[in-house]
N, C-alpha and C positions, 0 to 999 in steps of 0.2 A: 504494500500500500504506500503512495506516496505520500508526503508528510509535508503539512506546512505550518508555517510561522504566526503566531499573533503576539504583536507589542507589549512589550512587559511580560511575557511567558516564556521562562527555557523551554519548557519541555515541548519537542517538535506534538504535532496533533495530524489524525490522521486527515487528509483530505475531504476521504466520506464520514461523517460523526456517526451517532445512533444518538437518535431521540427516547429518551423513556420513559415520557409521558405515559402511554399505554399500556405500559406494565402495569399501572398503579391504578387508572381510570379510564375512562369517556369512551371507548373500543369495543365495551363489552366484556366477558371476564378473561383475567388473567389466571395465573398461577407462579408464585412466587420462586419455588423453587425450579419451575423453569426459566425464567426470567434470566435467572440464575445462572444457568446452563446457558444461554443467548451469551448473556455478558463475558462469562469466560472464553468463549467462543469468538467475540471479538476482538479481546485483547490478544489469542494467538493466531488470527489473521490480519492483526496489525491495526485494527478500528479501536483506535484508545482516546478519542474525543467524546464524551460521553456527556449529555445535555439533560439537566433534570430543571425543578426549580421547587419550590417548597408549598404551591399550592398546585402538585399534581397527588391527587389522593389526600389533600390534606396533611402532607409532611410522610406520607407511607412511601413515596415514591426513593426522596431523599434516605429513608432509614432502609430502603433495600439495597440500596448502590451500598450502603458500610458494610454490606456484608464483603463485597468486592474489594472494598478499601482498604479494609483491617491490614491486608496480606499483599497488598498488589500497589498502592498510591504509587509511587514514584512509577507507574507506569504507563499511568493515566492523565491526560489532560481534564479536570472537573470544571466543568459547568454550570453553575445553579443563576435560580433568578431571586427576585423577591419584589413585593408593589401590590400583589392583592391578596385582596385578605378574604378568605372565602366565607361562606354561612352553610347553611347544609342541603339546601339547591346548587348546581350548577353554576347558576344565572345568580343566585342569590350572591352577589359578592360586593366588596367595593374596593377601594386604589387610594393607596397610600404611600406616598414616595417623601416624606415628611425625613430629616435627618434623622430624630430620636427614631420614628420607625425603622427603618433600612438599617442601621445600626443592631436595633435589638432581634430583627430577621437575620439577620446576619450569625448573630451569638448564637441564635435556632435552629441555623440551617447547620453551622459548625456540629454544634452537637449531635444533632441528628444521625449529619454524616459521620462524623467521629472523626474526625482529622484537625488539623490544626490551621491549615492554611485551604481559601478558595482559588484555584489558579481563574476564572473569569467569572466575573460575579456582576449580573444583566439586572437590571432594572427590567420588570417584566412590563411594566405601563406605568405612563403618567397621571399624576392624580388629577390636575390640569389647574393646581393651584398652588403647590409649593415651587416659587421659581429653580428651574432646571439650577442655575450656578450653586442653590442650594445642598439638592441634591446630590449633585455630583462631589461637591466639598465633601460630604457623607461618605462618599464613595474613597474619595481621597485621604479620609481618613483612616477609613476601615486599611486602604493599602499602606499609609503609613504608620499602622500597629499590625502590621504582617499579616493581616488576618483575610485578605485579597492581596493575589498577583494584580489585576489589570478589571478593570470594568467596562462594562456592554451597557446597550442599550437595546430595548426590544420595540418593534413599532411605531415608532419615530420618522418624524418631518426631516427632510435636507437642513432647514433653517435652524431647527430643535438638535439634530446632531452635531451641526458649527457651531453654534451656540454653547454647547455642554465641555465640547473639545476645547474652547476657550478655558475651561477652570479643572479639567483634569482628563487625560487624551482618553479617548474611547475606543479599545481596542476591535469591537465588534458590534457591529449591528445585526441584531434578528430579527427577521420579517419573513413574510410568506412570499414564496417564489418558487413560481414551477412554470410550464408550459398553461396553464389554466389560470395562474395567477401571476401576469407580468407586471403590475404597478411598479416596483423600486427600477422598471425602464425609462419610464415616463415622470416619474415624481420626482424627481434628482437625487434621491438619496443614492442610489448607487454612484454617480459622479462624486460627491458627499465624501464617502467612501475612499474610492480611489485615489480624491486629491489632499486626505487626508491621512493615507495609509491604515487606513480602519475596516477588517474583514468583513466582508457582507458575509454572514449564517444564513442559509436558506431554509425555514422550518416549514413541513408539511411539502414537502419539493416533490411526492411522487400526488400530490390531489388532494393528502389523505385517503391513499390507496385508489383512488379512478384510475389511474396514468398507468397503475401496475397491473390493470384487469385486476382486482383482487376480489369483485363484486360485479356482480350483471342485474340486479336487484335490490330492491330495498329485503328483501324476503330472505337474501343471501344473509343481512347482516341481524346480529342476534338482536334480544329485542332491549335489551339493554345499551344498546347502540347509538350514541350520541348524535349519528351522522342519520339516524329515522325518527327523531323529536322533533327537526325544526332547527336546532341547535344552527344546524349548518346546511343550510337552506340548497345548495348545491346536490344533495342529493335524496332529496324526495320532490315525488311525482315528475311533472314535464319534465320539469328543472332536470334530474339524474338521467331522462329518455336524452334529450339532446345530448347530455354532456358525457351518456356512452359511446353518441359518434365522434362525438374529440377523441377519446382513448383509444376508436379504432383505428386514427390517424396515426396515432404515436405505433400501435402496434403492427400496424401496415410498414414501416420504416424498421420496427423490429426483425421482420419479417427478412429484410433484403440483407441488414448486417448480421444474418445468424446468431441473434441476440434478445435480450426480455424483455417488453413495453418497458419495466423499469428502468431494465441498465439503459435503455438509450435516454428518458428520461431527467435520467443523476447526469447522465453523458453529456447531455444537452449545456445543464448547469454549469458542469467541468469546464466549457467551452469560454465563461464568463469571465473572465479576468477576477479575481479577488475573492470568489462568490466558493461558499464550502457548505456541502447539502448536511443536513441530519435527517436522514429518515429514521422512521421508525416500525419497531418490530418485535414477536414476542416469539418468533417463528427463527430457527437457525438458520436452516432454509433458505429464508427469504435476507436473513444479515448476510448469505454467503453469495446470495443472490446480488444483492445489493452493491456490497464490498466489489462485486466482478465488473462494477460501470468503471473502477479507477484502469480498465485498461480495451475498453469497448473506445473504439476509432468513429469520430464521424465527420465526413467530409463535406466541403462548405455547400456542396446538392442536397447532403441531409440535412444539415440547421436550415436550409433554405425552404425544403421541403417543411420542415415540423414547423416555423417558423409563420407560413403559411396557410400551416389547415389550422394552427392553433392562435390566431390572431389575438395580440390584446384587445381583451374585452369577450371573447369570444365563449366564454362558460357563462352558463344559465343559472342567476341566482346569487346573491350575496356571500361573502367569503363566513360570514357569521350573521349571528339574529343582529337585527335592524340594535335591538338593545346596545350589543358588544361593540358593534362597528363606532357606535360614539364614544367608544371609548379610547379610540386608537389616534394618535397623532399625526393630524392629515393635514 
């Protein structure tokens, strides 16, 4: 797996992450000890970027990575977030990015995980009233009491990412980006990015599973499945019919380079300058499946092809409920 760099972090990180949101929630059920088995799985095919934050599962998600950690940290690039604070819906949440908060998330998340130090530590969302230079001082402090390598940002404006970079550099930005979801091409944050040396993270990069074929129905996904509530309006009713003929596009293109609707997918990403995917998965399978985009080829007929049938703008439906979308930094 080939390896890249984020500011303020020794430890190289692998290209592809793995997201581990879905071990913990919103997918349907998991199982811990396999979970388990993925993760180790990762780290001996080289995927040692590993992406949690402390409102996935309610901090379950965080205290399943220590099991990894205990025995393995100096192997892993960690990532965690902190900014919302959940209630016992879903939906039920609210965003606090307040100094004294971030700080005491922080001491939470430490613990959780059991390690001493965060190597990237993301602001998951803006509260949209503590000013950002505040915030990030937060940040700036937590990395000058060791207790962060380097801090992110998650779903952030071009202007809100300059801005923050001003009072303490931003090693990474995380936002949704895939062939379904191209905004950071258009909205400048990825120029943002670039001109400031700050990794664009790409989360949910395969659809949340459309791009992978991983679902031909709402009826495929269990019923505990966040992606058949509404949550994420992309895939129920019309909305999922149309946006299975995008995913035949990408798979159509799989087709020719003897390769997975996925790997050409992550491949796509790869093709970006700065941009490093985390998918996610609970499946080894599909992490070995995935990990196989860092050496899938595609020649500028294919990005021009996928580029084409999958137009910005061209999925049916909001990326989340009308609710969450106000919550994101546009």
């Amino acid at each position: 797996m080939k390896t890249i760099q984020f500011t303020g972090i020794d430890t190289p990180a692998s290209r592809i992450g793995l997201g581990c949101m879905g071990m913990s929630e919103f997918y349907g059920p998991s199982d811990d000890a396999v979970s388990l088995k993925v993760l180790e799985r990762a780290l001996e095919i080289g995927v040692n970027f590993l992406d949690s934050a402390d409102m996935y599962g309610s901090g379950r998600n965080e205290t399943l990575l220590s099991n990894i950690l205990k025995d393995k940290r100096d192997l892993i690039m960690l990532a965690t977030k902190c900014g919302i604070v959940r209630g016992e819906n879903p939906r039920d949440r609210r965003i606090d990015t307040s100094p004294a908060y971030i700080k005491s998330a922080c001491d939470a998340s430490l613990q959780r995980l059991g390690v001493d130090v965060i190597d990237l530590y993301y602001l998951h969302r803006l509260d949209g009233t503590t000013p950002i230079e505040d915030s990030m001082g937060a940040l700036k402090d937590l990395a000058d009491a060791g207790k962060i390598r380097a801090a992110g940002l998650s779903e952030v404006s071009a202007e809100t990412l300059r801005k923050a970079h001003k009072t303490f550099p931003v090693s990474a930005v995380q936002s949704e980006y895939s062939l379904t979801s191209r905004e950071p091409e258009s909205n400048g944050v990825l120029k943002a990015c670039a001109d400031l040396g700050t990794r664009f993270v790409a989360y949910s990069p395969l659809g949340r599973g459309l791009l992978a074929g991983a679902f031909r129905s709402e009826d495929d996904l269990s019923e505990d499945d966040s992606r058949r509530s509404g949550y994420f309006p992309r895939f129920v009713g019309d909305n999922l019919k149309k946006n299975l003929g995008l995913a035949d596009q990408v798979a159509a293109v799989a087709m020719k380079r003897s390769a997975t609707p996925a790997q050409i997918a992550l491949a796509w990403l790869l093709t970006k300058p700065g941009v490093a995917p985390i998918p996610g998965t609970r499946k080894i399978k599909r992490l070995e499946e995935n990990a196989g985009a860092d050496t899938v080829y595609l020649a500028d007929d294919d990005i021009a092809e996928l580029e084409t049938a999958l137009p910005p703008g061209a999925a049916e439906g909001g990326r989340y409920h009308e609710s969450m979308m106000e919550t994101l930094d546009r």
